[in-house]
mmCIF file of the N, C-alpha and C atoms, coordinates in Angstrom:
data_MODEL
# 
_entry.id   MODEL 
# 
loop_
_atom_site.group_PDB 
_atom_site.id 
_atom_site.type_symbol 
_atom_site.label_atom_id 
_atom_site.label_alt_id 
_atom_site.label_comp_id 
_atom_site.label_asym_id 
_atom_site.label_entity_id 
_atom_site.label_seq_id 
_atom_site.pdbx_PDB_ins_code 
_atom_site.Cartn_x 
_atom_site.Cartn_y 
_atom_site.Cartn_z 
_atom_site.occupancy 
_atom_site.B_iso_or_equiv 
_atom_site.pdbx_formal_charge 
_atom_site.auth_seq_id 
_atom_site.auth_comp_id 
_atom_site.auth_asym_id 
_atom_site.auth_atom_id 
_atom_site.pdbx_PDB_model_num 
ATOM 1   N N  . UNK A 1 1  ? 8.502   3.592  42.959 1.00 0.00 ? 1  UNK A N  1 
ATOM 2   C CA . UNK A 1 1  ? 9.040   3.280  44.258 1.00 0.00 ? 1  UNK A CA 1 
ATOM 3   C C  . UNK A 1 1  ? 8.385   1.993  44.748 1.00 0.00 ? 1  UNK A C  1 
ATOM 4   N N  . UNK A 1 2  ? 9.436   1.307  45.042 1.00 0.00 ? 2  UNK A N  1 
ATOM 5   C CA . UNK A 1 2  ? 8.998   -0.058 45.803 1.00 0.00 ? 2  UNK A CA 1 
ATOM 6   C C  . UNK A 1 2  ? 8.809   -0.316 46.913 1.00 0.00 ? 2  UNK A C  1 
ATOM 7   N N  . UNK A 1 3  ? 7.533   -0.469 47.848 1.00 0.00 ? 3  UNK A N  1 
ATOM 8   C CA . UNK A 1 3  ? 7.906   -0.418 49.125 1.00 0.00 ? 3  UNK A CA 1 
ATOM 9   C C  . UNK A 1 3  ? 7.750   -1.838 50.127 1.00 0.00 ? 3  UNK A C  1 
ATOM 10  N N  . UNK A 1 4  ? 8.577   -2.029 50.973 1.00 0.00 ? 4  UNK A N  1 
ATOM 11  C CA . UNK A 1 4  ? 8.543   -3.721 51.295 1.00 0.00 ? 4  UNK A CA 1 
ATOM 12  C C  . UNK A 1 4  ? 7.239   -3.788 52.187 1.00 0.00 ? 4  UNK A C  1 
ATOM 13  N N  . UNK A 1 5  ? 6.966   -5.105 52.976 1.00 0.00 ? 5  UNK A N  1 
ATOM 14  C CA . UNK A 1 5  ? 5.989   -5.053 53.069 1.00 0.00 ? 5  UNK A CA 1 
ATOM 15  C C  . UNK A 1 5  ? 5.354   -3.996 55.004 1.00 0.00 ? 5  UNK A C  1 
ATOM 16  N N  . UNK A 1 6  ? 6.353   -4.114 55.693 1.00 0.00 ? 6  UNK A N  1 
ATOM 17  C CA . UNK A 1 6  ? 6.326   -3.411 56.776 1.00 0.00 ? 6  UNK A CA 1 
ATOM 18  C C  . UNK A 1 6  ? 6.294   -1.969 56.056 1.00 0.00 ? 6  UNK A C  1 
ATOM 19  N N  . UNK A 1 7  ? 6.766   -1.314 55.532 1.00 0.00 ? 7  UNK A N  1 
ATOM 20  C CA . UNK A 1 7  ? 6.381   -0.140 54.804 1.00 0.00 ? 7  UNK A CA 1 
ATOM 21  C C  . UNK A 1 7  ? 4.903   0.257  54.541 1.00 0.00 ? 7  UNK A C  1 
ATOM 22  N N  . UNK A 1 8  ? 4.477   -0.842 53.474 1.00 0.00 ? 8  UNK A N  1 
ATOM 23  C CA . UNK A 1 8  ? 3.454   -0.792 53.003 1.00 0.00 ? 8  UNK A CA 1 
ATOM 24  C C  . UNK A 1 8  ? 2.126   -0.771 54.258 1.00 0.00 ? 8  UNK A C  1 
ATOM 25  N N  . UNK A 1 9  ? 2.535   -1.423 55.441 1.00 0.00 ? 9  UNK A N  1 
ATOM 26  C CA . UNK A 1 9  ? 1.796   -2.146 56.393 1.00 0.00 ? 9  UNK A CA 1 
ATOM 27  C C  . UNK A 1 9  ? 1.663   -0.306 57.208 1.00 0.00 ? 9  UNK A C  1 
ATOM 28  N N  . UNK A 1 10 ? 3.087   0.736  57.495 1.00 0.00 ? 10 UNK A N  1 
ATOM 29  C CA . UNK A 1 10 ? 2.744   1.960  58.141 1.00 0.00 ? 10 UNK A CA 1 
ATOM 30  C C  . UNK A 1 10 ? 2.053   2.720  56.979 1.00 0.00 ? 10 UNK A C  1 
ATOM 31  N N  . UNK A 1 11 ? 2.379   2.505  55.979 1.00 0.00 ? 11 UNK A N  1 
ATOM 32  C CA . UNK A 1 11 ? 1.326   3.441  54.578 1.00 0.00 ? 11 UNK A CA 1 
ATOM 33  C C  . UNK A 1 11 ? 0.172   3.668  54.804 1.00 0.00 ? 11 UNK A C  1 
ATOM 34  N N  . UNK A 1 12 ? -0.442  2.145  55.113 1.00 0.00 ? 12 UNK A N  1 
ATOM 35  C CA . UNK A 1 12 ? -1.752  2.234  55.507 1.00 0.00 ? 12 UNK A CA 1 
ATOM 36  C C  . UNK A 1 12 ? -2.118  2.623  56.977 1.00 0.00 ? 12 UNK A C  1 
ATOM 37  N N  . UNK A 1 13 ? -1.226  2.366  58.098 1.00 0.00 ? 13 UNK A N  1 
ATOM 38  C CA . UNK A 1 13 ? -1.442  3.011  59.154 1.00 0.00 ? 13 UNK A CA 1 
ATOM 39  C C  . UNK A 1 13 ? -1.608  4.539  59.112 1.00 0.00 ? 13 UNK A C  1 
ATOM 40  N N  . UNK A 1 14 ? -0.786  5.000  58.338 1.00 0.00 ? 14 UNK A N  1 
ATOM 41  C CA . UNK A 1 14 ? -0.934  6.903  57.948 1.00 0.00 ? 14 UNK A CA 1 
ATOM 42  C C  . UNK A 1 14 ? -2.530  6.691  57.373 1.00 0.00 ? 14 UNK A C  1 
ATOM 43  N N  . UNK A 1 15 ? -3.053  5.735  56.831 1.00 0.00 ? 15 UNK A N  1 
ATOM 44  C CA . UNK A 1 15 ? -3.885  6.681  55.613 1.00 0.00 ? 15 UNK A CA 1 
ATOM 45  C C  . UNK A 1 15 ? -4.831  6.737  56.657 1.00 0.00 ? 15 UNK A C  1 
ATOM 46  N N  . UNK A 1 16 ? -4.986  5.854  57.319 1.00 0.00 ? 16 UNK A N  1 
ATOM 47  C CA . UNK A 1 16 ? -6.398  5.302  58.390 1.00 0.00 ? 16 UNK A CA 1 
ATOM 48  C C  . UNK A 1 16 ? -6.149  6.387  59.583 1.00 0.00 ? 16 UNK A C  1 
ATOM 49  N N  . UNK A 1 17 ? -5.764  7.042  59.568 1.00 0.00 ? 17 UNK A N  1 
ATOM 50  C CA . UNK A 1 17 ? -5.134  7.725  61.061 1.00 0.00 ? 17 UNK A CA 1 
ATOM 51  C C  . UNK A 1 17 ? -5.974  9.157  60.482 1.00 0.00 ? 17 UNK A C  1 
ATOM 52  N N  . UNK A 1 18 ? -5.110  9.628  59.498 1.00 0.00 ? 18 UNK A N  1 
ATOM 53  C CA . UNK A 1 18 ? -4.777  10.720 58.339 1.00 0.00 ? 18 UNK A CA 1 
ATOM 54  C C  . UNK A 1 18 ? -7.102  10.266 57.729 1.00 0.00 ? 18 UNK A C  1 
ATOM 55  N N  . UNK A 1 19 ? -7.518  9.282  57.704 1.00 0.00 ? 19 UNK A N  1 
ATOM 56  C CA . UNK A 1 19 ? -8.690  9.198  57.493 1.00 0.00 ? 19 UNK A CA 1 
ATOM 57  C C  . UNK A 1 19 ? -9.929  9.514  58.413 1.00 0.00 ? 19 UNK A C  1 
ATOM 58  N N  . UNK A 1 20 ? -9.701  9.009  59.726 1.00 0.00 ? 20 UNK A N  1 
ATOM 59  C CA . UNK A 1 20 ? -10.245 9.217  60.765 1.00 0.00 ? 20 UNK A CA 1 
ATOM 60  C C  . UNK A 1 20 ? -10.030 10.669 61.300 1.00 0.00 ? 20 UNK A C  1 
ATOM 61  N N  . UNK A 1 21 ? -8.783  11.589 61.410 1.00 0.00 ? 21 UNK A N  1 
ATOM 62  C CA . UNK A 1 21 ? -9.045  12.821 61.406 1.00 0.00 ? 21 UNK A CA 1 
ATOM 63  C C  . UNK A 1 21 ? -9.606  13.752 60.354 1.00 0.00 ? 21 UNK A C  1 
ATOM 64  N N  . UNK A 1 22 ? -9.794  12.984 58.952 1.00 0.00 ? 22 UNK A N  1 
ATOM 65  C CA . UNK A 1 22 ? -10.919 13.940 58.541 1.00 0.00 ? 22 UNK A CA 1 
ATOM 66  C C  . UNK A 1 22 ? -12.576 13.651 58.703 1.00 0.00 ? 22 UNK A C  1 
ATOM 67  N N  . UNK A 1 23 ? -13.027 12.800 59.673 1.00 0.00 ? 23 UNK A N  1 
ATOM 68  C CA . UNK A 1 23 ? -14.282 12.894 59.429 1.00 0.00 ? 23 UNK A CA 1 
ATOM 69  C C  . UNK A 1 23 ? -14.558 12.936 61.067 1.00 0.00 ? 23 UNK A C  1 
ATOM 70  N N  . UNK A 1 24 ? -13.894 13.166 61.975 1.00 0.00 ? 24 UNK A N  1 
ATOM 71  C CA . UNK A 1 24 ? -14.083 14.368 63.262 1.00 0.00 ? 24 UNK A CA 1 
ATOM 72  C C  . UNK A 1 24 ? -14.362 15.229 63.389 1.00 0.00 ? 24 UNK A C  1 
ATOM 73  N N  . UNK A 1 25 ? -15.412 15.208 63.860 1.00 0.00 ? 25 UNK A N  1 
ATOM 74  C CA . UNK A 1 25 ? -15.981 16.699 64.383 1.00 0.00 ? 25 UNK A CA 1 
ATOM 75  C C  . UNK A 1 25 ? -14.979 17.507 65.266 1.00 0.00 ? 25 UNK A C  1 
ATOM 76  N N  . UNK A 1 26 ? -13.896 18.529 64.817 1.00 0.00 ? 26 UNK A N  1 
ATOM 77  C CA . UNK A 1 26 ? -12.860 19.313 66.233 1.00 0.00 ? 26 UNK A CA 1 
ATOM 78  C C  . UNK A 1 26 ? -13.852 19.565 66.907 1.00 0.00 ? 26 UNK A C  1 
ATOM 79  N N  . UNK A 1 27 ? -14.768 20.446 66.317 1.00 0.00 ? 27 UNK A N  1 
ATOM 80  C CA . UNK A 1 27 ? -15.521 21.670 67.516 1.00 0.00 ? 27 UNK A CA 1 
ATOM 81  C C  . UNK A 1 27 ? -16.238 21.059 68.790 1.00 0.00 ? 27 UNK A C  1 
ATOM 82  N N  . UNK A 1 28 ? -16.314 19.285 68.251 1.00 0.00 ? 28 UNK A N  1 
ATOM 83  C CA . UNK A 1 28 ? -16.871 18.280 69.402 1.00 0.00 ? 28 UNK A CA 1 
ATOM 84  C C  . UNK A 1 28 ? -15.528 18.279 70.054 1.00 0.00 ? 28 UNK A C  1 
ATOM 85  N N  . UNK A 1 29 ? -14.954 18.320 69.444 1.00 0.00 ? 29 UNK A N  1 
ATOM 86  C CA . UNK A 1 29 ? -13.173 17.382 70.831 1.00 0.00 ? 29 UNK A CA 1 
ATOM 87  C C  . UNK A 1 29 ? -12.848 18.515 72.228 1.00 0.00 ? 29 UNK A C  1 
ATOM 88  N N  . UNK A 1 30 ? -12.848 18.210 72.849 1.00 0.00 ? 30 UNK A N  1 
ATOM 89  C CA . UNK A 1 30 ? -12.460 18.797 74.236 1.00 0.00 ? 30 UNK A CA 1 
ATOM 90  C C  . UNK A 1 30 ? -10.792 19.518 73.974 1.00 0.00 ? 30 UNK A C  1 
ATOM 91  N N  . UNK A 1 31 ? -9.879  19.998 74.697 1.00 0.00 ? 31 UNK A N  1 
ATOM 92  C CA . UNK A 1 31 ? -8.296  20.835 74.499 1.00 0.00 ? 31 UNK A CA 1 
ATOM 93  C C  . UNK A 1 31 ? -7.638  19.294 74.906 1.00 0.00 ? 31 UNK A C  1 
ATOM 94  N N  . UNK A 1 32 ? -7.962  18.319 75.176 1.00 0.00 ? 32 UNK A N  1 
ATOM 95  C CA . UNK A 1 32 ? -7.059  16.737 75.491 1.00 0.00 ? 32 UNK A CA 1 
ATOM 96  C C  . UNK A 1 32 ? -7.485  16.191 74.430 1.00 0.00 ? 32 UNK A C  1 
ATOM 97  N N  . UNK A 1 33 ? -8.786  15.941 73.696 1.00 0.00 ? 33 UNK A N  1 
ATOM 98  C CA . UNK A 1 33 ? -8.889  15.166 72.864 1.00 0.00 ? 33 UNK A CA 1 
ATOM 99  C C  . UNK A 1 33 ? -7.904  15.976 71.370 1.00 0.00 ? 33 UNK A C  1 
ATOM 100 N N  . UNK A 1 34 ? -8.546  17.119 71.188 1.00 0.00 ? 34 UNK A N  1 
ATOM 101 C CA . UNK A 1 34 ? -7.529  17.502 70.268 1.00 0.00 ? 34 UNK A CA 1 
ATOM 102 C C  . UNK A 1 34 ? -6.035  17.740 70.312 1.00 0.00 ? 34 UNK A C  1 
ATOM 103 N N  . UNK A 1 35 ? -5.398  17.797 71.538 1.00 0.00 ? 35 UNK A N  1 
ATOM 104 C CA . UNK A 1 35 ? -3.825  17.449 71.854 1.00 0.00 ? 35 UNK A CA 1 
ATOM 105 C C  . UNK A 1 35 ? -3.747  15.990 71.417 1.00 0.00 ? 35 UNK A C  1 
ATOM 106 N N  . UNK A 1 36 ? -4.487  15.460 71.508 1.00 0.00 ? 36 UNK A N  1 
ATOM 107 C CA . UNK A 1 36 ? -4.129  13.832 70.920 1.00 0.00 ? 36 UNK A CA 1 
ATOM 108 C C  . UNK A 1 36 ? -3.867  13.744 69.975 1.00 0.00 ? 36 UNK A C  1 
ATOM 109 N N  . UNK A 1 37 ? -5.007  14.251 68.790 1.00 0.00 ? 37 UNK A N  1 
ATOM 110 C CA . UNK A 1 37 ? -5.314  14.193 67.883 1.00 0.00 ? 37 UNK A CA 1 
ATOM 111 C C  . UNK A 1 37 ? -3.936  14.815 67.031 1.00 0.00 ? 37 UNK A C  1 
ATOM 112 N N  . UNK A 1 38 ? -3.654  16.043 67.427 1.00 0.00 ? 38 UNK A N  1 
ATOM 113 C CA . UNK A 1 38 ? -2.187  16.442 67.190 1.00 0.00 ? 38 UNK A CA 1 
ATOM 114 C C  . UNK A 1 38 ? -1.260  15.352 66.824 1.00 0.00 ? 38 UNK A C  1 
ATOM 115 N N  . UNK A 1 39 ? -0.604  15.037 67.855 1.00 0.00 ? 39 UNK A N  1 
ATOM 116 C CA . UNK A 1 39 ? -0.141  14.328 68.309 1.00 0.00 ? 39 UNK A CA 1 
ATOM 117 C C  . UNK A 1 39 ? 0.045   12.792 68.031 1.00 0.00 ? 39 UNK A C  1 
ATOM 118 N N  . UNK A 1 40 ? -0.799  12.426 66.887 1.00 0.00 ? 40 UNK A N  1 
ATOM 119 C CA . UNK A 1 40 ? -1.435  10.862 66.616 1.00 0.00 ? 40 UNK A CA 1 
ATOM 120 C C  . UNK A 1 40 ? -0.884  11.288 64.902 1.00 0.00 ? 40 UNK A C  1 
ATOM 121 N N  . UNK A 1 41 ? -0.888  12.600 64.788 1.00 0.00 ? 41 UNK A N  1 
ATOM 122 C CA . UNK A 1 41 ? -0.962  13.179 62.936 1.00 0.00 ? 41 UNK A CA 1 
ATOM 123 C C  . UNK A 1 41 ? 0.485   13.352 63.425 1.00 0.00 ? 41 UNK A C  1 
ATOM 124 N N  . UNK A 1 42 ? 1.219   14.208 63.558 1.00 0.00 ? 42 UNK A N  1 
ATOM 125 C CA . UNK A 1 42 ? 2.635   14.265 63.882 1.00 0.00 ? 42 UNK A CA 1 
ATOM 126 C C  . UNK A 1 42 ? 3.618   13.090 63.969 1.00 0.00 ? 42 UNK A C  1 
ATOM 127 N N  . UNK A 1 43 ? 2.828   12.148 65.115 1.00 0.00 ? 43 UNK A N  1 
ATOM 128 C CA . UNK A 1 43 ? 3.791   10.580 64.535 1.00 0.00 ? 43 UNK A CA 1 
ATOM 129 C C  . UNK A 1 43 ? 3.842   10.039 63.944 1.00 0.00 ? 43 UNK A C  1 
ATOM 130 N N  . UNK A 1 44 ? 2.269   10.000 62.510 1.00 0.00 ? 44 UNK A N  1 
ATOM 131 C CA . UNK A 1 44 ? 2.079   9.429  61.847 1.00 0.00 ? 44 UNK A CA 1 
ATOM 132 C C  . UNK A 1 44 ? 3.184   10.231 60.297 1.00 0.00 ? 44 UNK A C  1 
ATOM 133 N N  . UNK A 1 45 ? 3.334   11.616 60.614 1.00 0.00 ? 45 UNK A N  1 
ATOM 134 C CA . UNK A 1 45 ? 3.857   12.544 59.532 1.00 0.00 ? 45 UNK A CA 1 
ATOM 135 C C  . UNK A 1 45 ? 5.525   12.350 59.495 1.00 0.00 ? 45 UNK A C  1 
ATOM 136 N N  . UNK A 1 46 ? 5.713   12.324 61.099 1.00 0.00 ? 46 UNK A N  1 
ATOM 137 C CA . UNK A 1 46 ? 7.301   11.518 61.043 1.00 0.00 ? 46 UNK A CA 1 
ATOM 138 C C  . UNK A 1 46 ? 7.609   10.418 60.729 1.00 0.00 ? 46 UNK A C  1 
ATOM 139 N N  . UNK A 1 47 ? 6.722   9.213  60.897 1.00 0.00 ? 47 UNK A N  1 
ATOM 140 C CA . UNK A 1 47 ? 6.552   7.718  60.020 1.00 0.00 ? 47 UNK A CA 1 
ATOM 141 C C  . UNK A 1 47 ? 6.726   8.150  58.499 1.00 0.00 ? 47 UNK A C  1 
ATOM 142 N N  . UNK A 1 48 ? 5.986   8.977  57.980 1.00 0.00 ? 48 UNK A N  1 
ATOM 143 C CA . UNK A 1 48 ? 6.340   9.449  56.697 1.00 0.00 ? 48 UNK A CA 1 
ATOM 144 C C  . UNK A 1 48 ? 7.126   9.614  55.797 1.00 0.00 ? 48 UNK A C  1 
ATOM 145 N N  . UNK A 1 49 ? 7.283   10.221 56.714 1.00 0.00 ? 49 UNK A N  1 
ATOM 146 C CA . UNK A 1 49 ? 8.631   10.816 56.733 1.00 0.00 ? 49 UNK A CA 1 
ATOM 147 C C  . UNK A 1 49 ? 9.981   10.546 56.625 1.00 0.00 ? 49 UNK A C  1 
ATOM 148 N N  . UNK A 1 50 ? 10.279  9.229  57.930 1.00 0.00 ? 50 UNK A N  1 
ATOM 149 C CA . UNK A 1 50 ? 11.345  8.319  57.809 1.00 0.00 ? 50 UNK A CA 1 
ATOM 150 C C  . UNK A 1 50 ? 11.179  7.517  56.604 1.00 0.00 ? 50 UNK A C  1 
ATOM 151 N N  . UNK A 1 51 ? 10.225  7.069  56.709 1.00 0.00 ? 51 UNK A N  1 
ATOM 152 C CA . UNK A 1 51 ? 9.733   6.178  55.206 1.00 0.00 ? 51 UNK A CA 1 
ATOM 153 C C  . UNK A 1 51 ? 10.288  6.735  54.394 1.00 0.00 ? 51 UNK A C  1 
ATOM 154 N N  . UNK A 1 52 ? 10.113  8.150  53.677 1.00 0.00 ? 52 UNK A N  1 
ATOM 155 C CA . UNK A 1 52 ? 11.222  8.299  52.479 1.00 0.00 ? 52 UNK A CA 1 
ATOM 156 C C  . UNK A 1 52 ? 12.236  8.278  52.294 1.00 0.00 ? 52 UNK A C  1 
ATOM 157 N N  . UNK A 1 53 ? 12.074  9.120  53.410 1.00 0.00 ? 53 UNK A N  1 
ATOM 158 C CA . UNK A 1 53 ? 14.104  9.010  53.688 1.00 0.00 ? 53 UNK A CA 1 
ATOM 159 C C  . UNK A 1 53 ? 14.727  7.428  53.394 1.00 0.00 ? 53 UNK A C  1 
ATOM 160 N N  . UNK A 1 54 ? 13.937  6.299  53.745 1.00 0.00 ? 54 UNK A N  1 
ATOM 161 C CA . UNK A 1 54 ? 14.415  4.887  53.778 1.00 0.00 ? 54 UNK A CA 1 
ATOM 162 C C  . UNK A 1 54 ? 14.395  4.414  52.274 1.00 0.00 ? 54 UNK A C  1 
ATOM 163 N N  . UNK A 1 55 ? 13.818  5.055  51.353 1.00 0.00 ? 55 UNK A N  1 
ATOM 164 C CA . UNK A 1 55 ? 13.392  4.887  50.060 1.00 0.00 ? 55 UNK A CA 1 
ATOM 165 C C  . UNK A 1 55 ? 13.702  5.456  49.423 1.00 0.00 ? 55 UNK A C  1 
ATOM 166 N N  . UNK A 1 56 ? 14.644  6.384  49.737 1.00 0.00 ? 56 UNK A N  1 
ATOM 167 C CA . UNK A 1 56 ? 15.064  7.080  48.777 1.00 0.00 ? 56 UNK A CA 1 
ATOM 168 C C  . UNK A 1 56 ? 17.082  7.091  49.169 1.00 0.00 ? 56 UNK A C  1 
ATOM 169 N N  . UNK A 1 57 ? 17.347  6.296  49.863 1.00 0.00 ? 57 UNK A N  1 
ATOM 170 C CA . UNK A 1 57 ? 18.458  6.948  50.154 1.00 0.00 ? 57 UNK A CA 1 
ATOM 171 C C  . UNK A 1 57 ? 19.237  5.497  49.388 1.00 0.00 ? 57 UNK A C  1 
# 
């Protein structure tokens, strides 16, 4: 799969997003910080998401 370069450019926005929520402490985050945090993975999973769909269709 080939991906152009705005593609490539949200790829790495997922990984860094998708990176930074694994080395968070939850049990530190407050019920707002982790609604964010939600919320930051979900748009990044629908970016994903569309992305294939755009690559594959």
């Amino acid at each position: 799969m080939t991906l152009s370069t705005p593609q490539r450019h949200r790829l790495e926005r997922t990984r860094r997003t998708l990176a930074a929520a694994r080395v968070t402490d939850l049990a530190a985050l407050g019920a707002a910080e982790l609604i964010e945090l939600v919320e930051r993975l979900r748009a990044r999973l629908d970016d994903a998401v569309q992305m294939i769909d755009e690559t594959t269709d």
